[in-house]
TIVO-2410 file (N, C-alpha, C; in nm, 3 decimals):
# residues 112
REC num residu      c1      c2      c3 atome chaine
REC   1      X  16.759  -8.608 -16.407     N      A
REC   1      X  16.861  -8.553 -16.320    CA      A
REC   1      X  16.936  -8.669 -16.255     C      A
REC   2      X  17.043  -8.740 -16.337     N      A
REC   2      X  17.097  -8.834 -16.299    CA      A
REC   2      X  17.199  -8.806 -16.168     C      A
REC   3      X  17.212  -8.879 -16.034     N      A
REC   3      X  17.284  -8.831 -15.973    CA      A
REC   3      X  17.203  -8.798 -15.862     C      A
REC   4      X  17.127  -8.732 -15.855     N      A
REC   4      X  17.037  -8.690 -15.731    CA      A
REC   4      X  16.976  -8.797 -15.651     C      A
REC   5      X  16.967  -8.787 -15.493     N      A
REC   5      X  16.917  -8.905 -15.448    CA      A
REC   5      X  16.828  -8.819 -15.331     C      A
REC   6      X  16.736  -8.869 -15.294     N      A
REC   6      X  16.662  -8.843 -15.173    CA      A
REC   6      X  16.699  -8.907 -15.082     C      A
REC   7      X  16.728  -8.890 -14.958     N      A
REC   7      X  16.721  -8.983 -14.801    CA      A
REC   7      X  16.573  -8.947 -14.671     C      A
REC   8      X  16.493  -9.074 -14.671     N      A
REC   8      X  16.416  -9.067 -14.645    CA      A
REC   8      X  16.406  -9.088 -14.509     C      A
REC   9      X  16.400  -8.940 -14.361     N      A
REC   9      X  16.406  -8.998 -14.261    CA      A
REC   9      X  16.279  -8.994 -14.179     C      A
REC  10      X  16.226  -9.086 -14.147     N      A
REC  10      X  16.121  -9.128 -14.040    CA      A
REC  10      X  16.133  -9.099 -13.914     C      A
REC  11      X  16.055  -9.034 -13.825     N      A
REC  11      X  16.055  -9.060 -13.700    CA      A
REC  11      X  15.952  -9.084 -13.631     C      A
REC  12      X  16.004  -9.151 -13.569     N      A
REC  12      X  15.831  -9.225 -13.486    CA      A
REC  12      X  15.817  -9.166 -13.346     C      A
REC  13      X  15.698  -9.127 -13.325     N      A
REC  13      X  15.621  -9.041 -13.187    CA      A
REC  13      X  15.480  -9.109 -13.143     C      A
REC  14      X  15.460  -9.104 -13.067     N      A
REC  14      X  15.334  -9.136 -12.997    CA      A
REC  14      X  15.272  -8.958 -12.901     C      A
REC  15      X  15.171  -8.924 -12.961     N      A
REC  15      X  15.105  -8.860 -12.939    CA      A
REC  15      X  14.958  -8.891 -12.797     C      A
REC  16      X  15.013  -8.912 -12.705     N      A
REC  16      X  14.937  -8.928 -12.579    CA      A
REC  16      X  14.859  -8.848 -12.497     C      A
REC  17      X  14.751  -8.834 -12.499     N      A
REC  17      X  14.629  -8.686 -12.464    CA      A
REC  17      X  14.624  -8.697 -12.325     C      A
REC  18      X  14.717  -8.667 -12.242     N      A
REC  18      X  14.682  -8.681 -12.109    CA      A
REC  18      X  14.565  -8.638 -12.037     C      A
REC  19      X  14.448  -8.744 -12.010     N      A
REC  19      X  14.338  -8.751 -11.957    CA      A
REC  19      X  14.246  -8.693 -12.045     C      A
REC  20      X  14.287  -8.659 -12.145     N      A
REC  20      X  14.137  -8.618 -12.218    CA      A
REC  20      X  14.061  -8.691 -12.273     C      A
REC  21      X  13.923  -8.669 -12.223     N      A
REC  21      X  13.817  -8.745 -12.229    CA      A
REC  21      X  13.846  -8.893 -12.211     C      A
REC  22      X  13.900  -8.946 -12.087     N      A
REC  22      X  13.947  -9.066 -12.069    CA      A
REC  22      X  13.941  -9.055 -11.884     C      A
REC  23      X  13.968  -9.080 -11.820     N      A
REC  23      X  14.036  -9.123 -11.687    CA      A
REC  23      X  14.182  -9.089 -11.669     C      A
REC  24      X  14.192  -9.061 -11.573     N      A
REC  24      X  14.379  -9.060 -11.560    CA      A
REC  24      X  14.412  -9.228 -11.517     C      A
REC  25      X  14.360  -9.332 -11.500     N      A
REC  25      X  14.375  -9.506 -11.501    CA      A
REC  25      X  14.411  -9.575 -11.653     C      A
REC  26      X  14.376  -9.514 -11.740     N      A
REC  26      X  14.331  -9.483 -11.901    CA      A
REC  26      X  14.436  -9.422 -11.950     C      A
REC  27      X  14.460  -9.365 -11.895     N      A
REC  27      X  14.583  -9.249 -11.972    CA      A
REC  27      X  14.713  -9.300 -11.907     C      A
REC  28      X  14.723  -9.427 -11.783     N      A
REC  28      X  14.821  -9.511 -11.749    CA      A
REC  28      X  14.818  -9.609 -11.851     C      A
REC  29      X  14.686  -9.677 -11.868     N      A
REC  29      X  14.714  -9.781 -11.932    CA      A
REC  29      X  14.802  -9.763 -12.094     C      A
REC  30      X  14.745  -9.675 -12.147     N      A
REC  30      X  14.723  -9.640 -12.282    CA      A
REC  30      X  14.913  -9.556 -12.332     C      A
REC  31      X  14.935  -9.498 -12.168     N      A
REC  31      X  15.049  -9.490 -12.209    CA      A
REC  31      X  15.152  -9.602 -12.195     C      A
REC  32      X  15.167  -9.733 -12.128     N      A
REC  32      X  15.258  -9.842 -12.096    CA      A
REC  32      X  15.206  -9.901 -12.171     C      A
REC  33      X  15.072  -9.900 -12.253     N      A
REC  33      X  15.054 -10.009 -12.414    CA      A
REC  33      X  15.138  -9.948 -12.513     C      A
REC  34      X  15.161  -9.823 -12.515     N      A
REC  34      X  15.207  -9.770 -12.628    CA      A
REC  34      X  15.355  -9.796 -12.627     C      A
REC  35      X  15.377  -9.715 -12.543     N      A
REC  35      X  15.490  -9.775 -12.490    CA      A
REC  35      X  15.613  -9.944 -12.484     C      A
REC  36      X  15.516 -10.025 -12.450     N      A
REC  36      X  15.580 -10.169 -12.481    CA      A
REC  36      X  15.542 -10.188 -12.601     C      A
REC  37      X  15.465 -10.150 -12.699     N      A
REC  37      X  15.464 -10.152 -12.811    CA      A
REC  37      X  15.579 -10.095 -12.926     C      A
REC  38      X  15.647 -10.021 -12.872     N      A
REC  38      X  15.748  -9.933 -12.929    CA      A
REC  38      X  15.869 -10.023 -12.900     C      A
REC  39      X  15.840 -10.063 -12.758     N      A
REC  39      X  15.963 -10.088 -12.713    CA      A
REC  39      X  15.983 -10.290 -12.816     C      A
REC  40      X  15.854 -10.366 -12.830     N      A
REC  40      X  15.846 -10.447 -12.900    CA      A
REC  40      X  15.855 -10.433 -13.054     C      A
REC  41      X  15.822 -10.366 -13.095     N      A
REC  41      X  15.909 -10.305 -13.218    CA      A
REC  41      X  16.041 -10.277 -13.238     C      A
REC  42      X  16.075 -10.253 -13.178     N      A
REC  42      X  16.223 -10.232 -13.150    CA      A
REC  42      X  16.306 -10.369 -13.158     C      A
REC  43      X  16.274 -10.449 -13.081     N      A
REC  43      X  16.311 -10.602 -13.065    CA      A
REC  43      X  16.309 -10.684 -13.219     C      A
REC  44      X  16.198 -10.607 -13.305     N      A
REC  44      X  16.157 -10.705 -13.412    CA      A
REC  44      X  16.255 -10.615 -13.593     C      A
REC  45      X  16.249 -10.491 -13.541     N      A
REC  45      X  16.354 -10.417 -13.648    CA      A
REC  45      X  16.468 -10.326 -13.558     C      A
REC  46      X  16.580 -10.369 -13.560     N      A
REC  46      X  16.713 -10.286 -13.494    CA      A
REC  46      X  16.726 -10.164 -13.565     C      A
REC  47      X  16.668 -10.109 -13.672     N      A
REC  47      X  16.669  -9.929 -13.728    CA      A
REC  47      X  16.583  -9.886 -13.670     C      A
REC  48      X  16.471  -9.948 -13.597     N      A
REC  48      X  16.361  -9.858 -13.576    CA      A
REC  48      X  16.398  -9.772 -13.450     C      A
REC  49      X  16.344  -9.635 -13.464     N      A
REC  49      X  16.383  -9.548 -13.370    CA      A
REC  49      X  16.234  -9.475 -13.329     C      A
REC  50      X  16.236  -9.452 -13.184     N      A
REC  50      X  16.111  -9.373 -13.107    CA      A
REC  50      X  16.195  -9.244 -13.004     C      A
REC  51      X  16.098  -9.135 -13.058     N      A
REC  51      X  16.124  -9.037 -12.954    CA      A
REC  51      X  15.948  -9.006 -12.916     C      A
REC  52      X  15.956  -8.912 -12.775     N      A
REC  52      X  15.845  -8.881 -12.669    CA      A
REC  52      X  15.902  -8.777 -12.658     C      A
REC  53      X  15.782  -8.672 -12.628     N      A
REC  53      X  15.789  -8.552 -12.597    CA      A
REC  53      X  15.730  -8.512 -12.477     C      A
REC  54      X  15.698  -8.584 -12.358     N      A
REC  54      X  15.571  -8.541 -12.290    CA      A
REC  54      X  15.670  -8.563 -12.121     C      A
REC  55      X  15.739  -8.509 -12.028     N      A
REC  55      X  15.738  -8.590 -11.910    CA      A
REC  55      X  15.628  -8.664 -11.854     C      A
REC  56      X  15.541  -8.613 -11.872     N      A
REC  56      X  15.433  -8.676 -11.748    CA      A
REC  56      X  15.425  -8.834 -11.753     C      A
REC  57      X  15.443  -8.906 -11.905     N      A
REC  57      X  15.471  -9.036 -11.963    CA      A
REC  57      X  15.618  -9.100 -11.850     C      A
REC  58      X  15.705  -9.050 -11.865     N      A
REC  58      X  15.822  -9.121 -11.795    CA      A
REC  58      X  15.758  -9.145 -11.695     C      A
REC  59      X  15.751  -9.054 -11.611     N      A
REC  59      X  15.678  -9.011 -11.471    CA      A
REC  59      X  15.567  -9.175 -11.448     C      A
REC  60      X  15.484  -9.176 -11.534     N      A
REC  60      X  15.390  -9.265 -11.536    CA      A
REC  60      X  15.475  -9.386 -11.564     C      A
REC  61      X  15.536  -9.458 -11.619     N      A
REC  61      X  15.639  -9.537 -11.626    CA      A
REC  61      X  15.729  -9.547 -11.534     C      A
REC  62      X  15.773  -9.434 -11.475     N      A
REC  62      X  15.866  -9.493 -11.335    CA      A
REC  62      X  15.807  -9.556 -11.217     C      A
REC  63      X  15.664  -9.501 -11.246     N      A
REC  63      X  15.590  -9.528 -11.107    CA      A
REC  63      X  15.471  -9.651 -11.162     C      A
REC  64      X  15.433  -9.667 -11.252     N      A
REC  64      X  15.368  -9.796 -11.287    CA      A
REC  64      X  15.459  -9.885 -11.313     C      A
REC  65      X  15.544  -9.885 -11.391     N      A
REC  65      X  15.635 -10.026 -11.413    CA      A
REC  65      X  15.784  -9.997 -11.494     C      A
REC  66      X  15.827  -9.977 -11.354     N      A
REC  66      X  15.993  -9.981 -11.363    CA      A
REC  66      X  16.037 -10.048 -11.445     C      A
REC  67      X  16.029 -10.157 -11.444     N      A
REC  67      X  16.066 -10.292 -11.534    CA      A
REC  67      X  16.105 -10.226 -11.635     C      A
REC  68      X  15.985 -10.173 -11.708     N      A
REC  68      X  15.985 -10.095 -11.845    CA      A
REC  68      X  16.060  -9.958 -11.871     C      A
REC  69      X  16.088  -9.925 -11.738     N      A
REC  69      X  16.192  -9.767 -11.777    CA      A
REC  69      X  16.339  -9.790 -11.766     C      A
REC  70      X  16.364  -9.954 -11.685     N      A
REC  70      X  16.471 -10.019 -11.697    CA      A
REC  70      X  16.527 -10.001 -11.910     C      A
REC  71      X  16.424 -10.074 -11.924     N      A
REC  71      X  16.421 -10.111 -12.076    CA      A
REC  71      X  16.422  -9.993 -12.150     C      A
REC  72      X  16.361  -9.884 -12.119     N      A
REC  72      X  16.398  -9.781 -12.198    CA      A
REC  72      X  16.498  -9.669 -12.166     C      A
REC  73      X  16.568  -9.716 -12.054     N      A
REC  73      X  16.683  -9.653 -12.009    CA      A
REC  73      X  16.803  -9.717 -12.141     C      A
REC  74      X  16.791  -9.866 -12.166     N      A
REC  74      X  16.870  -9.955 -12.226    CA      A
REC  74      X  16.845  -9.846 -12.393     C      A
REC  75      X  16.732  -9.854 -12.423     N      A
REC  75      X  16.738  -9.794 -12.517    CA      A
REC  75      X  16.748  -9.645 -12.552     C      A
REC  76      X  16.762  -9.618 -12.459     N      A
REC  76      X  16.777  -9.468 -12.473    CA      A
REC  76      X  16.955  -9.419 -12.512     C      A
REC  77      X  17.029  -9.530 -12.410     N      A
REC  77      X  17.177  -9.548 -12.417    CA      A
REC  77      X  17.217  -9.550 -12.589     C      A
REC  78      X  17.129  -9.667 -12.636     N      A
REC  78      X  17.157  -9.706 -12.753    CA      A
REC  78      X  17.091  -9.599 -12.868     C      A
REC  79      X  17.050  -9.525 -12.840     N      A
REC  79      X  17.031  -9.413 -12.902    CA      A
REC  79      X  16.917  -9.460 -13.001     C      A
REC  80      X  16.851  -9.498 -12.956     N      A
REC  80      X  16.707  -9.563 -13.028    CA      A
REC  80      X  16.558  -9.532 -12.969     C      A
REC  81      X  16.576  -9.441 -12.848     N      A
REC  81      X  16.494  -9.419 -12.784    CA      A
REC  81      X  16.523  -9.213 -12.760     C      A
REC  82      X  16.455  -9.191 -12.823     N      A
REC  82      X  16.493  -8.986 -12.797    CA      A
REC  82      X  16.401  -8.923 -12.700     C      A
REC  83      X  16.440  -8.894 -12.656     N      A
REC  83      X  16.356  -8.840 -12.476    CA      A
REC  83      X  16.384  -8.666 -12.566     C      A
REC  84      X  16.291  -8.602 -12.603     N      A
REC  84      X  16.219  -8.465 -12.660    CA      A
REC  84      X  16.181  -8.377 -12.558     C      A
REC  85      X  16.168  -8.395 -12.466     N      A
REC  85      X  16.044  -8.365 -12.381    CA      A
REC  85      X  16.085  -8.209 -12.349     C      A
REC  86      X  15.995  -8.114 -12.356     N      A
REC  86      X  16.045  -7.978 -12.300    CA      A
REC  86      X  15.894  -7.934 -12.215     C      A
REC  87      X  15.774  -8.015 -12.225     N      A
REC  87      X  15.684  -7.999 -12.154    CA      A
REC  87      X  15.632  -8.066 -12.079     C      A
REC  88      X  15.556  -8.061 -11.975     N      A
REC  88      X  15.503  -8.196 -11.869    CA      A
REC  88      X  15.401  -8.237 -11.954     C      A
REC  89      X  15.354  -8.206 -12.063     N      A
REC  89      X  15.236  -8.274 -12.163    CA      A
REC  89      X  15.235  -8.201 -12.284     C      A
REC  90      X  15.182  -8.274 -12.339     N      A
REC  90      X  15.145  -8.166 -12.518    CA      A
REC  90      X  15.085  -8.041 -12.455     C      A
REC  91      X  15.118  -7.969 -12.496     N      A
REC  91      X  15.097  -7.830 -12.485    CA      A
REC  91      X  14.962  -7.799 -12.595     C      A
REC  92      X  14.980  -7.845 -12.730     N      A
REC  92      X  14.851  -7.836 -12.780    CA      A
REC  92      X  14.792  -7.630 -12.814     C      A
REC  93      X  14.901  -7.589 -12.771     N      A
REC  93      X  14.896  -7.411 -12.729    CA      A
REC  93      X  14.781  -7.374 -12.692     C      A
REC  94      X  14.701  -7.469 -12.591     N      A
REC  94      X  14.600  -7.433 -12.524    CA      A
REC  94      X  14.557  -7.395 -12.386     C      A
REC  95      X  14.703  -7.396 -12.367     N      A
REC  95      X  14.766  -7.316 -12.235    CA      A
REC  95      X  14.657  -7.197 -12.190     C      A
REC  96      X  14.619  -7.177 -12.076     N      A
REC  96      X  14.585  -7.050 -12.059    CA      A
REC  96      X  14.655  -6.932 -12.049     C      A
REC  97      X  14.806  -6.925 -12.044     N      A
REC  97      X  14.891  -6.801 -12.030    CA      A
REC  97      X  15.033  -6.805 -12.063     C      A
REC  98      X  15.107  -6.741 -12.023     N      A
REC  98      X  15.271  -6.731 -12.058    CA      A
REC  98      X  15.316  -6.812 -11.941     C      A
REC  99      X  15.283  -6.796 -11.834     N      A
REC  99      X  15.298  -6.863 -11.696    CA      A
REC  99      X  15.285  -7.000 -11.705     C      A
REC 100      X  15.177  -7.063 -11.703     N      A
REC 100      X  15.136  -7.160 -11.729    CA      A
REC 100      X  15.268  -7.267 -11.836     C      A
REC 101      X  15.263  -7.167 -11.922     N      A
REC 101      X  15.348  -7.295 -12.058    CA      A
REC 101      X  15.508  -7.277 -11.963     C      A
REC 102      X  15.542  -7.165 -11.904     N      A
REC 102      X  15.654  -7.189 -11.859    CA      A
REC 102      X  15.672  -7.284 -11.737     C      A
REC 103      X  15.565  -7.295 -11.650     N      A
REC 103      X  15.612  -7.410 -11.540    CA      A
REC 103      X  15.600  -7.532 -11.584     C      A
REC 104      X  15.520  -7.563 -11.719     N      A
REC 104      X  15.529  -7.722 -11.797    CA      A
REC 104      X  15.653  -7.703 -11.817     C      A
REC 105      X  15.704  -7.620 -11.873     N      A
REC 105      X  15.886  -7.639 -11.934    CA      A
REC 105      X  15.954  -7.627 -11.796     C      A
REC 106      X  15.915  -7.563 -11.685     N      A
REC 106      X  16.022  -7.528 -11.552    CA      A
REC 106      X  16.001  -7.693 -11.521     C      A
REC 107      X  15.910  -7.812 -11.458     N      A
REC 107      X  15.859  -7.887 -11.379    CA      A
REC 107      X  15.929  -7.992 -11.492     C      A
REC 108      X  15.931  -8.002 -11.607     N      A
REC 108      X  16.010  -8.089 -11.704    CA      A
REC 108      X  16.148  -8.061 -11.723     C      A
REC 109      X  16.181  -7.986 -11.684     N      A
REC 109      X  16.312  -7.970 -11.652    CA      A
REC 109      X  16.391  -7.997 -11.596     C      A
REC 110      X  16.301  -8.016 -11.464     N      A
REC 110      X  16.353  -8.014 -11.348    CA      A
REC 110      X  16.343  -8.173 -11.294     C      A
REC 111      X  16.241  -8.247 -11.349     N      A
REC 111      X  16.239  -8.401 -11.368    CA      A
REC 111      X  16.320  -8.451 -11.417     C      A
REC 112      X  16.313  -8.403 -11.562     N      A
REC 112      X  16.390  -8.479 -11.694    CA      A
REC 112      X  16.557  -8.466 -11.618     C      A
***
């Protein structure tokens, strides 16, 4: 089938378990490693692109180290950084109710 081409698109996510089976100190660290890790990737290939789905991550980044939400403000401009987020955490659909999943989406809303 001469003529046909595939385009192969990647997207990169970090999947962050807020506090499970960890510490919430742990679930700081683990998110600003991941984090400058993305953001150092970035520095080393100019295609590479990261989106997050989670507020509670920004949140943890504005208030542990600005520095770094400076930097992903920069990249977010540049459209290399995709802010997803419609919940205050992975949802995981282990929500206990209808209520529940809606104030993760009301409280991320209302942040984001």
């Amino acid at each position: 089938m001469a003529g046909i081409g595939y385009q192969l698109i990647l997207a990169a996510h970090a999947h962050i378990d807020m506090n499970w089976m960890w510490s919430f100190n742990e679930t700081v660290a683990a998110t600003l490693a991941t984090f400058r890790s993305m953001l150092n990737i970035m520095d080393q290939y100019p295609e590479f692109k990261f989106s997050q789905s989670q507020g509670a991550v920004y949140r943890i980044v504005e208030e542990y180290d600005p520095d770094m939400m400076e930097e992903i403000k920069k990249r977010i401009a540049q459209g290399r950084w995709e802010v997803t987020a419609s919940a205050w955490v992975e949802t995981d659909k282990n929500m206990p109710g209808g209520e529940s999943l809606l104030r993760h989406i009301q409280y991320t809303k209302e942040y984001m």
